[in-house]
N, C-alpha and C positions, 0 to 999 in steps of 0.2 A: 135372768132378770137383774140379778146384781153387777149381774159386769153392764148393761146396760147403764144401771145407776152410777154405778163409779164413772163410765164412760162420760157419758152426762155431763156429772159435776163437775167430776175431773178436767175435763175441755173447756169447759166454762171458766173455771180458777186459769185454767193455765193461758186463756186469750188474754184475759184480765189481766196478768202477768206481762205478757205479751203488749198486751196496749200503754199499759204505764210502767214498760220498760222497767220493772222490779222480777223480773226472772232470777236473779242472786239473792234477792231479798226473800223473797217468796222461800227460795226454794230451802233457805238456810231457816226461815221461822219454820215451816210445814216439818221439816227434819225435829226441831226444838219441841213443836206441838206432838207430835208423834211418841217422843219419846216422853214427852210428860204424861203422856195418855197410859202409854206402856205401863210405868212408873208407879202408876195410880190406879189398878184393878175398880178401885170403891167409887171412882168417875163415872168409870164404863159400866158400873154395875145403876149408880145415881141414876145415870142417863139414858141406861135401857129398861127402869123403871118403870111402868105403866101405870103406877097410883101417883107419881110425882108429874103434873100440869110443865106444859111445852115451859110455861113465861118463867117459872123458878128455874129452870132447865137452863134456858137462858140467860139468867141473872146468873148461875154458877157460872156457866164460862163465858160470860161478861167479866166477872172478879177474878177470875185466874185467868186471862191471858188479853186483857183488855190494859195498854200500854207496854205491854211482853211482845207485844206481836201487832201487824200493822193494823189498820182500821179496818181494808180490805178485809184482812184475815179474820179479824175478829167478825165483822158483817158476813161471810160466807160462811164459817163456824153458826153464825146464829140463824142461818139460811138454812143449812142440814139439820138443825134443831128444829128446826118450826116446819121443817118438810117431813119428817119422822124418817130421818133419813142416819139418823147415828148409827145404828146398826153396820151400818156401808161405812163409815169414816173413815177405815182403815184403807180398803181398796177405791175409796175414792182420792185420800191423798198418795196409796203407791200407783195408781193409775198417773195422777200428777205430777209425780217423780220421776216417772217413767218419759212422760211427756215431754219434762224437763231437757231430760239427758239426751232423749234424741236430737232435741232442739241444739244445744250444747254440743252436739259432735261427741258424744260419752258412751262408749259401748258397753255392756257389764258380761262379763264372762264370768261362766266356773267352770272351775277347770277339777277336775276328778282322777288321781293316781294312784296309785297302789301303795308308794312310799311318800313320804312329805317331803316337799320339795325343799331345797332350801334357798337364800334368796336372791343368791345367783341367776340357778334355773328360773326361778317364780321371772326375775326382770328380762330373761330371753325368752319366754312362753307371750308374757306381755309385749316386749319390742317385735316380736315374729306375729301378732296378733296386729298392732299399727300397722306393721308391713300389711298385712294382706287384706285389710278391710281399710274402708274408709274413716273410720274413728280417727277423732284430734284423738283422745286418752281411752284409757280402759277403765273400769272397776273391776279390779279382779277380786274374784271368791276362790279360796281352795280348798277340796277337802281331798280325806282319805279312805279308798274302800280297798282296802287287801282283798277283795275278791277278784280284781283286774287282774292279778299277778301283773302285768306291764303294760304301757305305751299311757292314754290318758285317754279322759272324754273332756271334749270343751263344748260346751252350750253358750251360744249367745245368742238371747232371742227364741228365736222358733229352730234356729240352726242348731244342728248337732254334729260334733266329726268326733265319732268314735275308731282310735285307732290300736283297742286295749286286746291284749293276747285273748282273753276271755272271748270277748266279740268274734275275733277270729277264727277260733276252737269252735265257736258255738255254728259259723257258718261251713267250718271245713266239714263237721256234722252232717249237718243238713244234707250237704251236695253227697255223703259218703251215702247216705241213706237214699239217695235218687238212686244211687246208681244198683242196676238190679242186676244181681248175679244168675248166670246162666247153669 
């Protein structure tokens, strides 16, 4: 039901986007709105209140982000408020982010190694990543699991190429245990 809901909204903001040609505007306040949400625990606790009335709810972020952020913005902000829909806020604007970046040609990768890379490698992981997909840029993410001992995992999307020694161990396994001794 909630990815529905984000799906939703989130499509909705981002035609809007879309139609009045503000996809950089948008997409740089929703970033700004996000992180002032973050920022602020006692907002989201405000606004998932249930003895505090939609219209005060309203009037809050009417005065905190009402001339910070577009009209648009502010009018869908007060659109999820009156739909009882804050609860969702979060994966309705990363739903829109996400919407954004396909839009944009922006691919976001993580990339997972056993050692940290440094930023050499990090910018050939990235250049070999444009190469092989159709992304203008990337967002790269890195982390680190010493449990691969070697190679990496890169996720993007629903894609995955894991090509980490563990992985490989894990399948030479497998096949070792098919095989049934006479």
């Amino acid at each position: 039901m909630a990815k529905l809901i984000s799906k939703t909204y989130g499509e909705a903001l981002f035609e809007l986007a879309v139609e009045e040609n503000k996809t950089d505007i948008f997409m740089e306040e929703i970033l700004a709105v996000r992180a002032a949400i973050k920022q602020n625990p006692d907002l989201s606790a405000l606004m998932n209140h249930p003895k505090i009335v939609k219209e005060e709810k309203i009037q809050v972020m009417e005065n905190i982000f009402k001339g910070r952020v577009s009209e648009e913005l502010v009018g869908f902000l007060k659109l999820i408020i009156s739909k009882d829909r804050y609860g969702e806020i979060d994966e309705i604007l990363e739903y829109f982010l996400d919407k954004i970046k396909e839009f944009k040609g922006i691919g976001v990768a993580y990339v997972t190694t056993p050692l940290p890379l440094d930023e050499i490698k990090k910018s050939i992981v990235e250049d070999k990543l444009l190469e092989t997909t159709s992304y203008n840029s990337m967002e790269m993410h890195f982390d680190v699991d010493e449990t691969l001992i070697g190679g990496m995992v890169i996720r993007i999307g629903d894609r995955v190429v894991d090509s980490t020694i563990k992985t490989k161990l894990a399948e030479l396994e497998k096949q070792l245990l098919k095989i049934q001794l006479a």
